[in-house]
C-alpha positions as CSV (number, residue, x, y, z in Angstrom):
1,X,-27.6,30.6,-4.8
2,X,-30.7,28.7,-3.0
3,X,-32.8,25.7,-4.5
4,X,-36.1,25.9,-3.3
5,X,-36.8,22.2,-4.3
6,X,-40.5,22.4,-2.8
7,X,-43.3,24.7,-2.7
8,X,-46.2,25.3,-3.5
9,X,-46.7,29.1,-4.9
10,X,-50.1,28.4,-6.6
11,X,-51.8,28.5,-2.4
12,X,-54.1,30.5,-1.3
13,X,-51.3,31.6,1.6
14,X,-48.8,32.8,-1.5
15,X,-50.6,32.8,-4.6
16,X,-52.6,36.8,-3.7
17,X,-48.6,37.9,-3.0
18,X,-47.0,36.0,-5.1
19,X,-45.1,38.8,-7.1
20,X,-43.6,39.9,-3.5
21,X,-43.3,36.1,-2.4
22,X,-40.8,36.0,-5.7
23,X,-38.9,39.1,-4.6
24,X,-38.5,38.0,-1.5
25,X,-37.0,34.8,-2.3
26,X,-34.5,36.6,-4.8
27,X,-33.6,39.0,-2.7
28,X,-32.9,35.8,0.0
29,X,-30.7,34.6,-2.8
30,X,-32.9,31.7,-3.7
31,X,-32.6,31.4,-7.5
32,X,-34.8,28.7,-8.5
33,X,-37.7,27.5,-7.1
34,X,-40.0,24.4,-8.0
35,X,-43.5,24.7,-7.5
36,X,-45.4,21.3,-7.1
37,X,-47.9,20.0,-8.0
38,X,-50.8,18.2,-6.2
39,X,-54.1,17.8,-8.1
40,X,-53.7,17.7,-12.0
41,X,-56.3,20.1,-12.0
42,X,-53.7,22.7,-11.0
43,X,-51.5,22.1,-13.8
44,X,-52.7,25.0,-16.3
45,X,-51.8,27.4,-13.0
46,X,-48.9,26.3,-11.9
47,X,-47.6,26.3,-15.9
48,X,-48.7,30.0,-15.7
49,X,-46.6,31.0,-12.6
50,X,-43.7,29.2,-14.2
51,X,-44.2,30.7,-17.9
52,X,-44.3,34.3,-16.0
53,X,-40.6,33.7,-14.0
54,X,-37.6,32.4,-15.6
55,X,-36.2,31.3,-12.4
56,X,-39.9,29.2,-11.6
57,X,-40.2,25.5,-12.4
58,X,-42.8,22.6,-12.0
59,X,-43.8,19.3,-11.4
60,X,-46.9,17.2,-12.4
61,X,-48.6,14.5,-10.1
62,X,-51.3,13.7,-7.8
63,X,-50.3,13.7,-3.9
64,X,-51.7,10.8,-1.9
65,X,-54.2,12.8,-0.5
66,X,-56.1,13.6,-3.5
67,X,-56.1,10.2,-5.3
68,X,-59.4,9.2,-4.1
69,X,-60.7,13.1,-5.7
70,X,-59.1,12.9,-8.4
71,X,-59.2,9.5,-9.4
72,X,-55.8,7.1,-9.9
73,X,-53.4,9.5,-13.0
74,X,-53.1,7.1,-16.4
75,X,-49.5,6.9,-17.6
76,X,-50.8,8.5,-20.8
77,X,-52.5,11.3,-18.6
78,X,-49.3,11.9,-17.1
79,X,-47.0,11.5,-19.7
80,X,-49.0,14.3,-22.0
81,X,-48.5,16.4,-18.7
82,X,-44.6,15.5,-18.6
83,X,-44.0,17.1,-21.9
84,X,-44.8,20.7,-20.8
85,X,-42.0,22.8,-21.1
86,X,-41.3,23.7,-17.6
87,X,-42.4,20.4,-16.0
88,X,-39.6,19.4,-15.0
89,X,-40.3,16.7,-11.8
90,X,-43.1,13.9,-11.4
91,X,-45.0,14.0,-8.1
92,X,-45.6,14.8,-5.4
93,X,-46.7,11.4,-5.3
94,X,-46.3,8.5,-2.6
95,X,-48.2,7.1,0.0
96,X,-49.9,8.3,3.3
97,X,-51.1,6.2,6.1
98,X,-51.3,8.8,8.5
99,X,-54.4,10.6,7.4
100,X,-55.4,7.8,4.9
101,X,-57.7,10.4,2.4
102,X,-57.2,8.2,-0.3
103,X,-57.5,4.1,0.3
104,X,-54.2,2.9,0.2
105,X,-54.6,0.7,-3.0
106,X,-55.6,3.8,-4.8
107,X,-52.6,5.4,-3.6
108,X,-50.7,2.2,-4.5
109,X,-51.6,2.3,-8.3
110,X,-51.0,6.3,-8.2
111,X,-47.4,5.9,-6.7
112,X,-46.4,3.4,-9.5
113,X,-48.3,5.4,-12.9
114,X,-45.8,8.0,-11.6
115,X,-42.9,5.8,-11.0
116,X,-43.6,4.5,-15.0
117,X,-43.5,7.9,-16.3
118,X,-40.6,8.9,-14.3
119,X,-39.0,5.8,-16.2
120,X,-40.1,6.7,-19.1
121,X,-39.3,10.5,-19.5
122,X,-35.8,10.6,-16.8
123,X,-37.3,13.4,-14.8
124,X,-37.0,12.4,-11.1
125,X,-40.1,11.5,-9.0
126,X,-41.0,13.4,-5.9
127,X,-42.0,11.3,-2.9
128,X,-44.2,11.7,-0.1
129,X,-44.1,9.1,2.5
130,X,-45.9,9.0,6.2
131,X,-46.3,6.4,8.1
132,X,-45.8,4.1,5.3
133,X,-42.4,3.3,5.0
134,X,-42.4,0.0,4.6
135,X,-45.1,-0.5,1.6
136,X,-43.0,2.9,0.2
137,X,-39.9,0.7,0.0
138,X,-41.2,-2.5,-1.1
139,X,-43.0,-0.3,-4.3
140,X,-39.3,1.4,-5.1
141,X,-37.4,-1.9,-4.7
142,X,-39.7,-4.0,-7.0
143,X,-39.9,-0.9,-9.8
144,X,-36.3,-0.7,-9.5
145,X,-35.9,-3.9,-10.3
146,X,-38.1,-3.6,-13.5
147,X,-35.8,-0.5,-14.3
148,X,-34.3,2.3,-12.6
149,X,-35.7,6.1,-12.2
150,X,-34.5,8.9,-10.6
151,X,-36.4,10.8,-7.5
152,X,-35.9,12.0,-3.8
153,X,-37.7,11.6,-0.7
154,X,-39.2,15.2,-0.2
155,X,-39.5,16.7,3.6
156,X,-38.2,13.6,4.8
157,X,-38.8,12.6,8.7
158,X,-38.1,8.9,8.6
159,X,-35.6,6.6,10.3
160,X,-31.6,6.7,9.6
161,X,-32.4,3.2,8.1
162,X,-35.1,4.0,6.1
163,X,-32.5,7.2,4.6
164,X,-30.0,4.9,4.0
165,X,-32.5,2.1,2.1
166,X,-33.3,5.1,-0.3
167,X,-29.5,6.1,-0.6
168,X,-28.7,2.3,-1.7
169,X,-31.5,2.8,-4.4
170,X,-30.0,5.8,-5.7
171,X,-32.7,8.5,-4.3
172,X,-31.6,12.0,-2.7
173,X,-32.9,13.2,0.7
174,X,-34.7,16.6,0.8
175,X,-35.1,18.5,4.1
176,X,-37.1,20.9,5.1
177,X,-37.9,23.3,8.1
178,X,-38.8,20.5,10.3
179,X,-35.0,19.7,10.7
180,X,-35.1,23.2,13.1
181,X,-37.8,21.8,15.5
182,X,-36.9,21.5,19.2
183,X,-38.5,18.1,19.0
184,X,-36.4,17.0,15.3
185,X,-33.4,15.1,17.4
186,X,-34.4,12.3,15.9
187,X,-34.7,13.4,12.5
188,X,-31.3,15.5,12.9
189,X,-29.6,12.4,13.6
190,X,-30.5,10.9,10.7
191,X,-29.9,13.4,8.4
192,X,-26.3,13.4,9.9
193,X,-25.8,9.9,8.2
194,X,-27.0,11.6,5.3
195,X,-23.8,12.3,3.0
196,X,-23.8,16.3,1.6
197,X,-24.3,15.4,-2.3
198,X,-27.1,13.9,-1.6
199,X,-29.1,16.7,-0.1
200,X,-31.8,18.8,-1.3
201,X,-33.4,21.6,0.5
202,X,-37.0,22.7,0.5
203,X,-39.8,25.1,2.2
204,X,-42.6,23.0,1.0
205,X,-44.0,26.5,1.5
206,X,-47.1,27.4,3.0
207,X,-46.4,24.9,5.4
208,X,-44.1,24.1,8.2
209,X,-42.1,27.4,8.6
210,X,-38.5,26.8,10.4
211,X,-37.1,28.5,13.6
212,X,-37.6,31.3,14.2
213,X,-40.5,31.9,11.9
214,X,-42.7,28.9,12.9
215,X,-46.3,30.1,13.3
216,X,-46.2,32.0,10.1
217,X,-47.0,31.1,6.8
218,X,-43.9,29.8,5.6
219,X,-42.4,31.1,2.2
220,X,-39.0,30.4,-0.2
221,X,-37.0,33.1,1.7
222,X,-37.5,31.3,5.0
223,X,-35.3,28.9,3.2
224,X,-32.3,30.5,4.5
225,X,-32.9,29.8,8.3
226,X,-33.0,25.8,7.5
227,X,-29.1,26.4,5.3
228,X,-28.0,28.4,8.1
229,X,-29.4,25.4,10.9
230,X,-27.6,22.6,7.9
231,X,-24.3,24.8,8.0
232,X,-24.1,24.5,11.9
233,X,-25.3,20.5,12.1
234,X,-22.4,19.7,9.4
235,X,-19.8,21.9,10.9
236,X,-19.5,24.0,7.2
237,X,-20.5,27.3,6.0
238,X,-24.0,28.4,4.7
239,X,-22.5,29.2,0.7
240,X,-21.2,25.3,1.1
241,X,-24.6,24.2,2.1
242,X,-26.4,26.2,-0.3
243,X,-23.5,25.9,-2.9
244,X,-23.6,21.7,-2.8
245,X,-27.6,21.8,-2.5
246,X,-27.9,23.8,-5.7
247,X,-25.6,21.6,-7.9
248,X,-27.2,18.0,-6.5
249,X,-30.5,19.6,-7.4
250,X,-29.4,20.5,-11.1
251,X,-27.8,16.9,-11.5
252,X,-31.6,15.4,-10.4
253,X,-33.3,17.7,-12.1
254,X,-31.7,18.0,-15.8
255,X,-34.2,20.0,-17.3
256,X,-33.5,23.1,-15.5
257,X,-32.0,25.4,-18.1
């Protein structure tokens, strides 16, 4: 069995298909698949997908990007949100200096009202980070400090030594398509140093479909082509990568029946 740690199945690219999106994916041999969440305004949707399929989880949060829309999440807001029954991650969340839709202290007080619930409630936060490494890290190592959380790095394209920072604070490293780009030698590198039970795999469906599918909408059963490109980088088989993926996403995520 495949995790899809990351998607988003409530798009406008998946959402009309969505039934054939699912039976693809199963059919792929992807068993579980989180769909995130970006906007609280999507929660009553994405709690509907989930509610329909056994197999479908979500998260609650506000990405970076829509902070400034939405306004900065309360703790209480999403702590009430963190208590529905499939809900099962806190995020996507972070910082993003790259496009900068949100001001950064907005995005700031967003990333650590996550961090508090994730504290509070033991299900892991889901980070976005671009382009903002640094202020990413200094946030986790001063919340660590106040008491730890659990969480991963989603569709991570950092540095080896920004990977290894996380690693120290106890994060996991989740990699998506990207990691098959001809241009990713970077990225594969540091993924290398990355050890195996501390790797997630994602679409982060619609967007950025692996080799060979790049161009198209990207979907959970693409999920196979970035196992298959993990199984050749690490020198094992495709059922070990997708074997050691699924049980270090069930020991982050521990509300998965």
């Amino acid at each position: 069995m495949i995790v899809d740690s990351h998607c988003h199945l409530d798009f406008n690219e998946l959402y009309p298909d969505l039934e054939n999106v699912v039976a693809r994916a199963s059919s792929a041999g992807v068993g579980i698949l989180q769909t995130i969440c970006t906007k609280l305004t999507e929660i009553e949707k994405l709690a509907e997908i989930a509610d329909k399929y056994p197999n479908i989880y979500h998260s609650i949060g506000v990405h970076p990007h829509e902070v400034e829309k939405e306004g900065v999440p309360s703790y209480e807001t999403l702590l009430k949100f963190a208590k529905y029954q499939k809900a099962i991650g806190i995020g996507e969340t972070g910082l993003d200096y790259h496009y900068e839709h949100s001001k950064r202290d907005m995005q700031k007080e967003s990333f650590i009202s996550h961090i508090r619930v994730s504290r509070e409630t033991g299900l892991p936060i889901i980070i976005h980070t671009r382009s903002a490494e640094e202020d990413t890290l200094d946030i986790l190592n001063s919340q660590m400090k106040i008491g730890y959380f659990p969480g991963l790095i989603h569709c991570f394209t950092a540095s080896q030594e920004f990977a290894q920072e996380c690693l120290d604070l106890g994060l996991y490293i989740s990699v998506s398509g990207i990691i098959t780009f001809k241009n990713a030698a970077a990225l594969r590198d540091a993924i290398k140093s990355v050890p195996l039970g501390r790797l997630l795999v994602e679409t982060d469906a619609p967007y950025l479909a692996p080799v060979p599918m790049r161009g198209k909408p990207n979907e959970p059963s693409f999920i196979v082509y970035t196992v298959d490109f993990l199984a050749d980088m690490f020198g094992v088989t495709s059922k070990e990568i997708a074997d050691i993926t699924t049980q270090n996403f069930l020991k982050l995520f521990t509300r998965v029946n």
